[in-house]
N, C-alpha and C positions, 0 to 999 in steps of 0.2 A: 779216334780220328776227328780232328773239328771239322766243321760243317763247308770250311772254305777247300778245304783238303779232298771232301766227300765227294763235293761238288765237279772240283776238277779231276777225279778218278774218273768221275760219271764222263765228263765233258770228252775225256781221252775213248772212254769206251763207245762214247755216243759216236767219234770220228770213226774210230777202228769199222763198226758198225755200218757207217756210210761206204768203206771203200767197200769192203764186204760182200754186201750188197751190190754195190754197185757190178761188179762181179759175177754174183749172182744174176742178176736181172740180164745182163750181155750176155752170159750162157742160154738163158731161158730166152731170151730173143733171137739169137740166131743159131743156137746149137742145134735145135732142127731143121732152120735152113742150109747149115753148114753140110749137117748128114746127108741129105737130099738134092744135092750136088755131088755127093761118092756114090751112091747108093738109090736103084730106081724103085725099091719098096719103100711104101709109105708106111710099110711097118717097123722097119728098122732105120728111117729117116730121126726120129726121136731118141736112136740110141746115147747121143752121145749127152743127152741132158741125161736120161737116165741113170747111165752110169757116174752121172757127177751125183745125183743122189744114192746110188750104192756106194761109194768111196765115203759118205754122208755116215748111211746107215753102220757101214763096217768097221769103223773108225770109232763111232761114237763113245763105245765104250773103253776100249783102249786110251783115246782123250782126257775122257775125264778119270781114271787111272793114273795116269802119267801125271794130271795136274795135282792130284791126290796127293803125288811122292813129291817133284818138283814144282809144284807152284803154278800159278794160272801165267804168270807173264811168261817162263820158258814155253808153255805146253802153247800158248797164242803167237808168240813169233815163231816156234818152228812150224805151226801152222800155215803161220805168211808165206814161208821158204820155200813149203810145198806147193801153196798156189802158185808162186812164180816159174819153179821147176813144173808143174801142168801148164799155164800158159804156152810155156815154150814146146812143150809135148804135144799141144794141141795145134800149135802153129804149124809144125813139123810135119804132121798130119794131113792136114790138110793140104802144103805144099806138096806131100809126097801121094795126095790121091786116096787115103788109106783110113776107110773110118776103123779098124783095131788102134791106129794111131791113136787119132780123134778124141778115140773112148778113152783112152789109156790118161791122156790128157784132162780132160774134165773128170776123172774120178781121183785123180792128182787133187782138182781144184776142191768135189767134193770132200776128201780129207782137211784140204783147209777150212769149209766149212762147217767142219764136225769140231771144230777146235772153234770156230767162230759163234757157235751155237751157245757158248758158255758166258758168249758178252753179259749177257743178260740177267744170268746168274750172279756171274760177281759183280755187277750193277747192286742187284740187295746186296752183296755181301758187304758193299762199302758202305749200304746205306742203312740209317738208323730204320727202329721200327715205323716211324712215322713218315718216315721218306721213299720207304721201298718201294712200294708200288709207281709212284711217279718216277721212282729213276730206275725203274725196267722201263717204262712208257719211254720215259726221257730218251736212252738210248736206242730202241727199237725204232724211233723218232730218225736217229739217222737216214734211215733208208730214204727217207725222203730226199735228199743228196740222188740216194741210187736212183728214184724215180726218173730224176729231172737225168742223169746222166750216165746213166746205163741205156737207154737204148738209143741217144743221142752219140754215144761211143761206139756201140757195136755198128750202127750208121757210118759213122765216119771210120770204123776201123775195117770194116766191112769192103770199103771202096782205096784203100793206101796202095794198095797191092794190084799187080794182075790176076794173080790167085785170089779170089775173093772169098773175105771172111780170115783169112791169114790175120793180117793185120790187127784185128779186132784182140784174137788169142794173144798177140803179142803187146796189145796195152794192156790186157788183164795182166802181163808179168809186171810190169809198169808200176801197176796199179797195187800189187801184191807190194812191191817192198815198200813202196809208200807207206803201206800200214805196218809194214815190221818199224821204220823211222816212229812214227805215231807210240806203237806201244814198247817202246824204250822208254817210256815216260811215266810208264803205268806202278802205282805203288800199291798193291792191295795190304788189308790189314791182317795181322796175325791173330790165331782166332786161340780161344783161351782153350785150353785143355781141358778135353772131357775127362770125369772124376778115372780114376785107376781104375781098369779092368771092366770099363764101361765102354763096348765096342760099337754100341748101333744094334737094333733090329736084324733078322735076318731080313736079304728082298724081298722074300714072298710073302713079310708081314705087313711090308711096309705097300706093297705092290696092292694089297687085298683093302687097305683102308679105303672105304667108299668115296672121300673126297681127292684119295690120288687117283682111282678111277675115275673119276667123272672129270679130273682136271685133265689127266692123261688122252682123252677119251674127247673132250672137246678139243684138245688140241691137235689129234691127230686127225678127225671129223676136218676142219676150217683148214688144214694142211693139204689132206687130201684131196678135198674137193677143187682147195685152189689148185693143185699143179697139175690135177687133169686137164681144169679149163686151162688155166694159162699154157702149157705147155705147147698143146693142141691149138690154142687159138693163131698163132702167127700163120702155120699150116693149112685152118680152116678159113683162114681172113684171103688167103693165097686163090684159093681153090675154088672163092666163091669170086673171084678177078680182082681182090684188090689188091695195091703197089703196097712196095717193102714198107715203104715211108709210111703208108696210112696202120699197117700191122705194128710198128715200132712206136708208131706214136697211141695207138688201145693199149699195148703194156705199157705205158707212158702215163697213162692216165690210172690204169690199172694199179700198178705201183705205187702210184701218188696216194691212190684209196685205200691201198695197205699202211703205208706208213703217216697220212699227215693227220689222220685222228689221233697218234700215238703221244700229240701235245694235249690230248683233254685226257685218253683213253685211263690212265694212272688217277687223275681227278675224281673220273666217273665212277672208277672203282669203289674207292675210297667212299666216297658219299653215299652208291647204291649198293655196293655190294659183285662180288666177284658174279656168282651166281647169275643175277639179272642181266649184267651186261653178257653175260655169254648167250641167254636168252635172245636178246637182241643180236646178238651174231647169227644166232639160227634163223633169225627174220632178215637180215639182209642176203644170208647166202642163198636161201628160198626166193629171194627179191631178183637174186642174180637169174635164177633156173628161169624164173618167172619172164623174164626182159629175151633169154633167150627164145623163148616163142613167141616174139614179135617180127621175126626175120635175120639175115643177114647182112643188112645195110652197116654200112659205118657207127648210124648210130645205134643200132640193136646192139654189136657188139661193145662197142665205147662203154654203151651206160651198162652194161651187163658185166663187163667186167671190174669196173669201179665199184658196184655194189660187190663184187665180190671179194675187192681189196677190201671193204668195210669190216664185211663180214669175217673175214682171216683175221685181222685186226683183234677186233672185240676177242671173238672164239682163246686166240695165241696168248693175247697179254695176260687176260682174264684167267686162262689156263694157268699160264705162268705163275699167277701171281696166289693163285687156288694152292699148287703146287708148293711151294714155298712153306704152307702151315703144316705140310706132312710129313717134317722130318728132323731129327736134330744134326749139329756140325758133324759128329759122326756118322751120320747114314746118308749126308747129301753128296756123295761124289755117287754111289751106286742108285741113289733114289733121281737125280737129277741121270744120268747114262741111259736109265733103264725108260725114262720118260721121251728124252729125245731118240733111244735107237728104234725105239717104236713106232715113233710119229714117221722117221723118215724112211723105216721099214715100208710102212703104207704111202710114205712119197714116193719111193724108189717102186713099188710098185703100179702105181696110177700112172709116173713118169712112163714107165716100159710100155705100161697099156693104152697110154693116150692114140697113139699114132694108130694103135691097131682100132680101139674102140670106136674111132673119129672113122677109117679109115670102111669099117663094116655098119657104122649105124648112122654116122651123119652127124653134123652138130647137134643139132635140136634135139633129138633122141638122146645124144650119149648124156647130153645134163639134164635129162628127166628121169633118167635111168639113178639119179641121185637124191632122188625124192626120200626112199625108204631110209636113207643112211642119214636124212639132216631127221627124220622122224625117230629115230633110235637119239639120236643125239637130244633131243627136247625132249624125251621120255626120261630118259639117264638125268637131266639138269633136274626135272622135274621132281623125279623121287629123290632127290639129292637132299632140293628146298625142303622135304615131306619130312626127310632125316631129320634134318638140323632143328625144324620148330620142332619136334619130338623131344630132342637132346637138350634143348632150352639154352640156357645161355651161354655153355660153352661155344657154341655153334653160333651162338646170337653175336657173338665178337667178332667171328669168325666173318662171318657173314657184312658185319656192321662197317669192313676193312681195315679191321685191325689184325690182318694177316702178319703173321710169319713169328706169332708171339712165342711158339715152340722155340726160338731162338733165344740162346740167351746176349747180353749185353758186349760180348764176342769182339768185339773191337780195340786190342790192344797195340801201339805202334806200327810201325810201316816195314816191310822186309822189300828188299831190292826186287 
């Protein structure tokens, strides 16, 4: 694939990723305020973001299965189809009073996301050795789109209706085939056949490698801790008096923190090493816990949750890109499934628990209550670095960002 070619796979996957997102972030903005207008438990006010991360976690593997047999462009637009089909399930929902609706709806959209998770991956896959890294960052980059207009939409779609909150589910359908239009465009490359009778690793080989641990392991770390805070924060911004508008605009900000480092994030890699910037992800999501015991004002939360977009950032791409060295064309559809249905296992969980954990301990408490798990997380990195200078200079590549060298040269023509 020449590099102008590469380029614009990336530029298509980088869109796909904004609406995505964007998507994302409207659920996570007001799928809890949606619940909690059905529903007078603040425990089951968060159900219906939740169940868009089980539809996430359930799907994951099936996904990347399917793209295994049919290709990543079929397995990404019937993706799209099902977010638009949730959208309208969601909408439906809520008109009809009914969070089983609701739920039914955003774990519709969760399944689109489980197919959206993959941007990322065939981001390397179109890109040479030397480009990977930056064009998973590149991509992941999209979100920044989501930031600035994902909660300015669930805003505005929030208020169309007399039924409120309607309206928002129904630009998510909107928004959903947008991206089916987008990824008709998408040509990934055909990857060169592994020698005869050469299947892959079993998973549990490949699962046990110490750098898919600690990649898998940060990511699912910077995963979960964000969609506790995020999820809970709209809810706890409520609680402690403030307007919808000031809550949408801390994910707003929040968002931005996740996604606009993602133009250096692939840079920093490459120069420092996977490893170190994941280190620094554990120093910003400590920075987040840290800001929340400053209070509840505006700006405790604002700047807390922006450190925590940092921190997801670094922990995800870094992950990602860690990821990538543990495996060959044959073993990355289960090595890549087995990585995300993990991560959103623990998102689908944190999701479920936000509302209750918020709901029994109080802000402040539930994210100190997070200390011990970012302290497992910098243990884990820690003896990782301990391996690799041991192993010398395989590891010393590895390390140096020249990730994904297990790959070989793999990029032969373009299939529809």
């Amino acid at each position: 694939m020449s590099k102008k070619s590469m380029r614009r796979q990336v530029a298509i996957l980088a869109s796909a990723q904004a609406l995505f997102q964007t998507i994302s972030v409207m659920v996570m903005t007001i799928g809890g305020l949606a619940g909690s207008k059905i529903t007078d438990s603040p425990g089951l006010a968060t159900l219906p973001v939740g169940t868009m991360f089980l539809g996430t976690a359930c799907m994951m593997f099936p996904a990347s299965m399917l793209m295994a047999r049919y290709g990543r462009r079929v397995g990404f637009i019937f993706g799209t189809f099902l977010g638009a089909l949730g959208g309208l399930v969601a909408a439906f929902g809520i008109y009809n009073a009914s969070l089983p609706e609701l739920s039914l709806g955003t774990f519709l959209i969760g399944v689109y996301q489980a197919f959206a998770q993959f941007y990322r991956f065939a981001a390397g896959e179109v890109a040479d050795d030397a480009f990977r890294a930056r064009a998973i960052s590149y991509v992941m980059a999209g979100g920044v789109i989501a930031a600035i207009g994902g909660p300015m939409l669930a805003r505005l779609g929030g208020n169309i209706f007399d039924v409120e909150y309607m309206g928002a589910f129904l630009i998510i359908t909107v928004i959903s085939l947008l991206a089916t239009g987008v990824l008709f465009g998408l040509r990934m490359p055909v990857p060169v056949a592994s020698p005869t009778g050469i299947a892959g690793r079993p998973w549990q080989k490949i699962v046990i490698q110490p750098t898919y641990f600690v990649a898998l392991f940060g990511g699912a770390t910077g995963y979960g801790i964000m969609i506790l805070a995020m999820t809970s924060t709209p809810l706890a911004m409520i609680q402690h008096h403030h307007a919808l508008s000031d809550a949408a605009t801390v994910i707003q900000l929040h968002v931005l923190g996740m996604f606009l480092p993602s133009f250096f994030t692939g840079f920093l890699i490459t120069r420092l090493g996977a490893l170190r910037i994941m280190l620094a992800g554990v120093a910003f999501l400590m920075a987040h816990i840290l800001l929340t015991l400053t209070g509840t004002t505006f700006t405790s939360f604002a700047s807390a949750l922006v450190f925590l977009g940092i921190g997801w950032n670094f922990m995800y791409i870094s992950g990602t890109t860690l990821l990538t060295s543990t495996y060959t064309p044959a073993e990355k559809a289960r090595a890549q499934a087995i990585n995300d249905m993990a991560i959103f296992v623990v998102g689908v969980t944190c999701s479920f628990g936000s509302g209750i954990l918020l709901e029994k301990l109080g802000w402040i408490t539930m994210n100190i209550m997070l200390i011990p798990w970012l302290v497992f997380a910098l243990i884990s990195i820690l003896w990782l670095q301990h391996k690799n200078r041991e192993r010398g200079s395989h590891s010393e590549s590895i390390e140096q960002g020249q990730l994904g060298r297990l790959l070989p040269a793999h990029q032969v023509g373009e299939q529809a």
